[in-house]
C-alpha positions in Angstrom: 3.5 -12.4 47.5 0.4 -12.7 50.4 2.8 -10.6 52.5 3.8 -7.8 49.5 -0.3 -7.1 49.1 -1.0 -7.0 52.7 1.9 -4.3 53.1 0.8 -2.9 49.7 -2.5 -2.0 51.7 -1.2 -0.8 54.6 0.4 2.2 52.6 -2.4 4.1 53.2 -1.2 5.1 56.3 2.6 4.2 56.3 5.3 6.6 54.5 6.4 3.8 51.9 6.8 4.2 48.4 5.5 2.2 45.9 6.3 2.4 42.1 3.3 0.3 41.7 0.7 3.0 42.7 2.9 5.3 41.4 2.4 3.9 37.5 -1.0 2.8 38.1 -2.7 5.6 36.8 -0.7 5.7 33.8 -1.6 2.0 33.2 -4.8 2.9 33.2 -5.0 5.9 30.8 -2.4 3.8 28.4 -4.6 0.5 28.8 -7.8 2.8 27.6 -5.4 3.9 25.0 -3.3 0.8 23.6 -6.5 -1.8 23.9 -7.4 -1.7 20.3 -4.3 -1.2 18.7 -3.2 -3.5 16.3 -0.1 -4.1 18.3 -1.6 -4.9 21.4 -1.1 -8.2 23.0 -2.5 -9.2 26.6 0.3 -11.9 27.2 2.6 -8.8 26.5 0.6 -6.0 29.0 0.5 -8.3 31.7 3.9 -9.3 31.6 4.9 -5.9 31.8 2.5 -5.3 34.5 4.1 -8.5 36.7 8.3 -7.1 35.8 6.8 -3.7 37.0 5.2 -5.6 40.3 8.3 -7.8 41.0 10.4 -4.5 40.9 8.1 -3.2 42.9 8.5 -6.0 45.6 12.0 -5.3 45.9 12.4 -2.1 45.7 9.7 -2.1 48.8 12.3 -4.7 50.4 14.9 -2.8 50.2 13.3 0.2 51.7 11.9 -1.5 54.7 14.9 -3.8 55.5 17.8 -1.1 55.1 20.2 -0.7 58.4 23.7 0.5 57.3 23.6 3.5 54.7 20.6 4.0 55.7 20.8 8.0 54.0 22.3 7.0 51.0 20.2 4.0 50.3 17.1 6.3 50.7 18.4 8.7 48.7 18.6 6.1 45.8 15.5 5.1 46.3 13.5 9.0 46.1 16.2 9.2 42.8 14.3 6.0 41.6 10.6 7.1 42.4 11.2 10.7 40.9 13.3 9.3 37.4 9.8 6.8 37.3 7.1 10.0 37.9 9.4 12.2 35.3 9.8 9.0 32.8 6.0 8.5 32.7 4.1 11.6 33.5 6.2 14.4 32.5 5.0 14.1 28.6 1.6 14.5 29.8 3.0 18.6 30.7 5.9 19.2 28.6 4.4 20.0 25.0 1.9 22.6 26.4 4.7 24.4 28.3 6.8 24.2 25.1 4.0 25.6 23.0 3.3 28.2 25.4 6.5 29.5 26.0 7.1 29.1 22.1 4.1 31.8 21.5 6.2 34.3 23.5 9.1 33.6 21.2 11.2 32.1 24.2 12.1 28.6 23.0 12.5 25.8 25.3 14.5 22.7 25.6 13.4 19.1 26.4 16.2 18.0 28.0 15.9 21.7 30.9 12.4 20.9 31.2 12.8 17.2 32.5 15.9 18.1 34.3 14.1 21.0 36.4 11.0 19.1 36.7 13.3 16.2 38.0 14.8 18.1 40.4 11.6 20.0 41.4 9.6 16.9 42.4 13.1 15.4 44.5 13.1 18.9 46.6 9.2 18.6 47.5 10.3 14.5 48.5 13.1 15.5 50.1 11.4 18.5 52.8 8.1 17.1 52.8 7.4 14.5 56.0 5.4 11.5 55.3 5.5 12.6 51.5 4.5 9.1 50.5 1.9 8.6 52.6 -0.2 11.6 51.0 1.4 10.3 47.7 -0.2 6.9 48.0 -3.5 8.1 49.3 -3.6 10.7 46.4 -2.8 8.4 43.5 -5.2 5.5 44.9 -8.2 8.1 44.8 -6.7 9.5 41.5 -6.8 5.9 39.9 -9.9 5.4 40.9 -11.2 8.3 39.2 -9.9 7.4 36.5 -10.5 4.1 36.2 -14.2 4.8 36.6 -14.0 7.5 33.9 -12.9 5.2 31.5 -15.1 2.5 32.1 -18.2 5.3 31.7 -16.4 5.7 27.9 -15.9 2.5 27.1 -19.2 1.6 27.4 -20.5 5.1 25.5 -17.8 4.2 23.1 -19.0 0.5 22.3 -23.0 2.1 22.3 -21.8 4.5 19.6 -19.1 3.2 17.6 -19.4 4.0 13.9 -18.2 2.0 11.0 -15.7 4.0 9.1 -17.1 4.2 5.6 -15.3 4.4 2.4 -15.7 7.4 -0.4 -15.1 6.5 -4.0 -15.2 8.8 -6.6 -16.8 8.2 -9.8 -13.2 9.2 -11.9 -13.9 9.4 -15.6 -10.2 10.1 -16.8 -7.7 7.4 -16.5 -4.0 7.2 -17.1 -0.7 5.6 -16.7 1.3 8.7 -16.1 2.9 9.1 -12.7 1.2 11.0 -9.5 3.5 13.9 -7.6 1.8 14.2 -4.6 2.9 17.4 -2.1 2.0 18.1 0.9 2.4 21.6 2.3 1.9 20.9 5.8 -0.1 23.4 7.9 -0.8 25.6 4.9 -3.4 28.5 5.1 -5.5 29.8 2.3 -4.8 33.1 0.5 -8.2 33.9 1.3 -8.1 34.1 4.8 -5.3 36.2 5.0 -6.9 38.5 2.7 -10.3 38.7 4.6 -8.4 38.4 8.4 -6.8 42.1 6.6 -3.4 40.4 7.3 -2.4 40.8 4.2 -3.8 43.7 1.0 -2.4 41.6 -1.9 -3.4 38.4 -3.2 -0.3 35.6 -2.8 1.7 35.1 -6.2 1.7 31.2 -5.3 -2.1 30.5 -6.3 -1.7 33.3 -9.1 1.0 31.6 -10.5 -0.7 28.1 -10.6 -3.9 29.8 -12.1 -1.6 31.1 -15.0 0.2 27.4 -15.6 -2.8 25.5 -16.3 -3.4 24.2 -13.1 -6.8 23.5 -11.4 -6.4 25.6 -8.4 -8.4 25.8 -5.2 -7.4 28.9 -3.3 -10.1 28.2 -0.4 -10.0 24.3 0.0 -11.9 22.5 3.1 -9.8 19.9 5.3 -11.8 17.9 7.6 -9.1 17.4 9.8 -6.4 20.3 11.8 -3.8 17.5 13.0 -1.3 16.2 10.0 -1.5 12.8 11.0 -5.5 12.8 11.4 -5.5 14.3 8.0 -3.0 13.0 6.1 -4.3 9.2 7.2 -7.4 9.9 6.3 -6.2 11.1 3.0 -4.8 7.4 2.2 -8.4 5.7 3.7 -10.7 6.8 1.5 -11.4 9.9 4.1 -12.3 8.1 7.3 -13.2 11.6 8.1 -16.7 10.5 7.0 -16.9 9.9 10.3 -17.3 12.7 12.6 -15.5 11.2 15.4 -12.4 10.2 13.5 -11.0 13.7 14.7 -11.2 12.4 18.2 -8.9 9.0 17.5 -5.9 8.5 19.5 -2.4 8.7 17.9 -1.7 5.4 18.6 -5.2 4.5 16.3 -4.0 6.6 13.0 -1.2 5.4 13.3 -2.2 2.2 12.7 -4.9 3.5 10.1 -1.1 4.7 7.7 0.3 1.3 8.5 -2.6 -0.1 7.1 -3.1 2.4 4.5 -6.1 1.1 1.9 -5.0 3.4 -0.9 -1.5 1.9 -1.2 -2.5 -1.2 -0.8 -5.5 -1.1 -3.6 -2.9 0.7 -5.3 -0.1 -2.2 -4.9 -2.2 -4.6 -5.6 -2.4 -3.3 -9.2 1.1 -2.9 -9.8 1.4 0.8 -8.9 4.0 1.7 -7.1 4.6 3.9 -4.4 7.4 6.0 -2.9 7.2 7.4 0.3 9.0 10.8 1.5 7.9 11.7 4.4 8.2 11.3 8.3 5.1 8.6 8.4 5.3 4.7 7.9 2.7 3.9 5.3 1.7 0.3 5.1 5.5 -1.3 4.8 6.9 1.6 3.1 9.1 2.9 5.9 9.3 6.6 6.7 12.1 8.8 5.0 13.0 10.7 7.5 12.3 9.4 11.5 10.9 12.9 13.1 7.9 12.3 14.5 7.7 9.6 17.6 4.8 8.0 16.4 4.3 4.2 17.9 5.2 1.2 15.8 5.5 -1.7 18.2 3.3 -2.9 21.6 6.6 -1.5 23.9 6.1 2.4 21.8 2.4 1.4 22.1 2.8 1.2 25.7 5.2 3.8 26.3 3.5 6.1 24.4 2.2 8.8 26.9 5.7 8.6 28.6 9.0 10.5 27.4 10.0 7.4 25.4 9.1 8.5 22.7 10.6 11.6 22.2 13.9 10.3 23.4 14.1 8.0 21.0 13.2 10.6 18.2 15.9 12.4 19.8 18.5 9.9 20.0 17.8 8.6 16.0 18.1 12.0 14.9 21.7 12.2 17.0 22.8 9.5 15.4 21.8 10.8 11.9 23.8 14.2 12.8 20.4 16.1 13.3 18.8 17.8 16.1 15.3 17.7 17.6 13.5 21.5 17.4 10.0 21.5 18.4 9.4 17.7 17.1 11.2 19.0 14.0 14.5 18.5 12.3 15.8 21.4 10.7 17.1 20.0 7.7 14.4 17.7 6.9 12.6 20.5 4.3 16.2 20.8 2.8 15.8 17.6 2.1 12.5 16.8 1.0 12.4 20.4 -1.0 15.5 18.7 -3.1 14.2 15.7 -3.8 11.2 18.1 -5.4 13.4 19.6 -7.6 15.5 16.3 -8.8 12.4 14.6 -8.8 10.5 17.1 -11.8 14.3 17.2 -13.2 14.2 13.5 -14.5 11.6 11.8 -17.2 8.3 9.9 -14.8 8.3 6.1 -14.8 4.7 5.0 -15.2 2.5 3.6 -13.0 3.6 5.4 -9.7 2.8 7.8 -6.8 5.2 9.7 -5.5 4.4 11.2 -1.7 6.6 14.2 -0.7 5.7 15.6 2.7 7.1 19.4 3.1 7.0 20.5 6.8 6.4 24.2 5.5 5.6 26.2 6.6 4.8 24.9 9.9 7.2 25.8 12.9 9.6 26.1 12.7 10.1 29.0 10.4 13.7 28.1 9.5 15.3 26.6 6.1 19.0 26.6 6.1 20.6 30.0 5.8 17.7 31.3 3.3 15.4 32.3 6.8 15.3 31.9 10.4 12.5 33.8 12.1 12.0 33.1 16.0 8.4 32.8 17.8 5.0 31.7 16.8 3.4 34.6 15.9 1.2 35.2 13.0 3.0 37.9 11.3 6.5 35.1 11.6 3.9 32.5 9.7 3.0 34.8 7.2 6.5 35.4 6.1 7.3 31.8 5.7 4.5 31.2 4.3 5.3 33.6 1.9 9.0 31.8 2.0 7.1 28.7 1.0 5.8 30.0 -1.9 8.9 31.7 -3.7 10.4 28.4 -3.1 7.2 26.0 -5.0 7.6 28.3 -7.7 10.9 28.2 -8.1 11.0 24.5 -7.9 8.4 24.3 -10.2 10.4 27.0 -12.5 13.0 24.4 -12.2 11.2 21.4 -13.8 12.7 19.7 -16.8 9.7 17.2 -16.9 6.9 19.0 -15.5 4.4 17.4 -18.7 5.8 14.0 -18.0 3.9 13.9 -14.2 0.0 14.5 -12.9 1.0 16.7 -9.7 -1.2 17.0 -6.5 0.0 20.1 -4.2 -2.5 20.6 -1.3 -1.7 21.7 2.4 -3.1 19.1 5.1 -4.8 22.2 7.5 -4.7 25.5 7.5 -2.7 27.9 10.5 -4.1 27.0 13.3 -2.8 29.4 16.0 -4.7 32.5 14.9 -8.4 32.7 15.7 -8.7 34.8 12.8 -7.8 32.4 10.7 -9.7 28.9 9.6 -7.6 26.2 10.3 -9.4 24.2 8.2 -9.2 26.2 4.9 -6.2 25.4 2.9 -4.9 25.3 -1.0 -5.2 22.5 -3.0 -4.4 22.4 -6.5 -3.9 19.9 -9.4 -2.1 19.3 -12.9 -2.6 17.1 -15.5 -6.3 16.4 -13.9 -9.4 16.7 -15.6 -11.8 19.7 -14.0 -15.0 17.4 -14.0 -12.7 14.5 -11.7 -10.9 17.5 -9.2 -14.5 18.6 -8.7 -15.9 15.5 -7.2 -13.8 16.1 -4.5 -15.1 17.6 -1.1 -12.1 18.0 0.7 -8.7 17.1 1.1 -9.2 14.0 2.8 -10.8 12.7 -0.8 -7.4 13.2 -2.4 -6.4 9.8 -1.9 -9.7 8.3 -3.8 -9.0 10.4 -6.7 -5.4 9.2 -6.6 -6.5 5.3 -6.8 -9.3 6.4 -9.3 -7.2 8.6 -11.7 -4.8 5.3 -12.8 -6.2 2.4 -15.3 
C-alpha cells in the first residue's frame, strides 16, 4: 500500500494512468452533493472509495508490470480509463448538447452522444504523448479547486442555513368527498401568450372552466420553474417559503417527495392516497419509472454519472417503451386515460387522487393525434393548444364529475421563451369554496389546501 502512494505521487511526472485521480473530482462534487441525503452512509462512501482504490492498485500493476502483449494490454487499459471518464463525467455535458441541439429541431440520441464522446477522448489518448502525465497534473490542480470551492460553501451554507417553514391555511370548508388533483406540467398562462402578441384570442380552456363553475386562475404564480422543485414543494407545505429551496440539489427534493408531509398528515387520518405520476411519494411508488431520480446511497452516489439515465433507459426497454428527451412517449396516453376512467366511475371518500400529465412539455407528441418536431415556441403553443381540446374533452367525458373536488393547475409556466414568464401558470378548482382557493399564494400552497379541505 506504502509503495502504491509513493508511485501514486510520482505521477506528476510519469505517463501512468490512474483511475483514482481520474474520479477524484467527481468524488468530490458528489460528496458535496450526497452528504446530507437521507441515504447517505459513511461506512457505505468509503467502501466505495477503498473497491475504487484497490482497482486502482491493480490496474496500475498491470500497466507497469506488462512485457508480452504489451500493445494490446495497453490498449485495454486506455479502453478502461476512457469507459471510466465517459461513465462519470459525460452527464455533466450531455443534457445541454441535447437541449441545444433540440432548439434547432435536430434531435439527438444518448446512446451517439456517449459513443462519439467515447471514441473522441480514445483518439486524443491514443496520438497524444505523455497524455497521462498532463492528465494527472490537470485533474490534481482541478481537484484542488474544487475541493477548496466547496469547502468556501459549506461553510457559507452552514452560516446561512434556513429552517424550512410550514404554511397552513386557515380552510373554513371541510369535506369527505374525494380530491382529483392534475398536474399540467410546464403549463403557460393564457395571459402571457396574449400580452407576448403570440396569440390574438383568448384560449377556450380557461373560458370553458369559467363557464362550468370552476374557480379559475388564468394568471397563477409558481414559486418554482423545475417540476420536481415545484411539485415537492407542493406536498411540504411550500418549502418554497424559503428562498433558497430553488437552489436544492436533486438528490435533496427527492428526498423532500419520499418524505412528503402532506401524505403523511394525510395518512395519518385515514385518507388515502393514489399516486400517478413518474415521482415516488413517501412509500407510494411511482406509476410510471421516467425520470432517473435517486432512491438508494449507490443512485445517490452515481447520480452525476450516466447511471442514471441508463437505468431509466433500460426499465423503460423492458416495459416495451423508449426514452425521448427523459420522456416516454406513451406515458400521457396513459395517464390522460386514467383521467377519463377515473371521472367515469362514482369517488370513494376520503381520497386524493394525484395524476401527473407531462403536457405539454416536450415532447410535443401523443400517439397518432400530433407529432410536432423542435422546441420552438410556436411548436409549444400548438400543443398547448392540443392540451387543452384534450382536458375538455375529458372533462366532457365525465360521468361523475359532482361526485369529486378537482384541482387542475400547471407546475411552471414555458420556460424557453424570454417573452414568456415561466412562472405564471393556470390553476383552477371545483367543488372548492372561493373564500379557501383565495388563501392561496401560489401553487406551491396547493398541498395545504388539500390537507385542509378534508374533516
Amino acid at each position: 500500500m506504502q509503495t502504491y502512494f509513493l508511485n501514486t505521487l510520482k505521477k506528476y511526472t510519469e505517463d501512468i494512468p490512474s483511475l483514482y485521480l481520474l474520479l477524484l473530482p467527481y468524488i468530490i462534487i458528489t460528496y458535496g452533493d450526497i452528504k446530507d441525503a437521507e441515504a447517505f452512509s459513511y461506512l457505505y462512501f468509503f467502501l466505495i472509495l477503498g473497491l475504487l482504490l484497490l482497482f486502482d492498485i491493480v490496474y496500475y500493476k498491470l500497466f507497469q508490470k506488462i512485457h508480452t502483449n504489451r500493445k494490446f494490454i495497453i490498449q485495454i487499459i486506455h479502453f478502461i480509463y476512457v469507459v471510466f471518464f465517459v461513465v462519470f463525467y459525460s452527464y455533466f455535458f450531455i443534457p445541454h448538447l441535447v437541449k441545444f441541439f433540440f432548439e434547432y429541431d435536430f434531435v439527438l440520441r444518448w446512446r451517439l452522444i456517449i459513443i462519439t464522446m467515447f471514441l473522441f477522448v480514445w483518439v486524443i489518448i491514443l496520438i497524444t504523448n505523455n497524455i497521462y502525465t498532463y492528465l494527472n497534473r490537470f485533474l490534481i490542480i482541478l481537484s484542488l479547486i474544487i475541493l477548496i470551492n466547496y469547502s468556501y460553501a459549506f461553510t457559507k451554507k452552514s452560516i446561512t442555513k434556513q429552517k424550512n417553514t410550514k404554511r397552513i391555511l386557515n380552510i373554513i370548508h371541510h369535506s369527505d368527498k374525494p380530491i382529483i388533483f392534475i398536474i399540467l406540467d410546464e403549463y403557460a398562462s393564457p395571459a402571457v401568450f396574449e400580452k407576448a402578441n403570440i396569440i390574438k384570442k383568448t384560449p377556450d380552456l380557461a373560458d370553458y372552466l369559467d363557464s362550468n363553475g370552476w374557480i379559475t386562475k388564468k394568471i397563477f404564480y409558481s414559486a418554482e420553474t423545475s417540476t420536481i422543485h415545484s411539485i415537492s414543494s407542493v406536498f411540504n407545505y411550500n418549502l418554497s417559503e424559503n428562498d433558497t429551496y430553488s437552489n436544492s440539489n436533486i438528490i435533496k427534493v427527492s428526498d423532500y417527495l419520499k418524505n412528503s408531509s402532506v401524505i403523511e398528515n394525510l395518512n395519518s387520518r385515514n385518507i388515502s392516497f393514489k399516486n400517478y405520476s413518474f415521482f415516488t411519494i413517501t412509500h407510494y411508488q411511482y406509476y410510471f419509472y421516467l425520470y432517473p431520480f435517486p432512491c438508494n446511497f449507490f443512485d445517490d452516489f452515481m447520480v452525476n454519472s450516466i447511471y442514471l439515465p441508463m437505468k431509466v433507459s433500460t426499465q423503460l426497454k423492458l416495459s416495451g417503451a423508449d426514452m425521448d428527451y427523459f420522456a416516454a412517449l406513451d406515458y400521457n396516453q396513459k395517464i390522460y386515460n386514467l383521467i377519463i376512467s377515473t371521472m367515469g366511475k362514482p369517488g370513494l371518500p376520503r381520497q386524493l387522487i394525484y395524476l401527473h400529465l407531462l403536457m405539454p412539455h416536450i415532447p410535443f407528441h401523443f400517439s397518432n393525434e400530433i407529432n410536432l418536431t423542435g422546441y420552438s415556441t410556436n411548436n409549444y403553443y400548438q400543443y398547448w393548444l392540443f392540451t387543452n381540446k384534450k382536458i375538455i374533452n375529458a372533462l366532457k367525458q365525465a360521468k361523475y364529475l359532482n361526485d369529486y373536488r378537482i384541482i387542475i393547475s400547471g407546475d411552471h409556466g414555458f420556460r424557453n421563451d424570454k417573452r414568456i414568464n415561466p412562472h405564471q401558470t393556470l390553476t383552477a378548482f371545483y367543488g372548492f369554496d372561493q373564500k379557501d382557493v383565495d388563501k392561496l399564494h401560489s401553487v406551491q400552497d396547493i398541498g395545504a389546501l388539500i390537507d385542509g379541505s378534508f374533516k
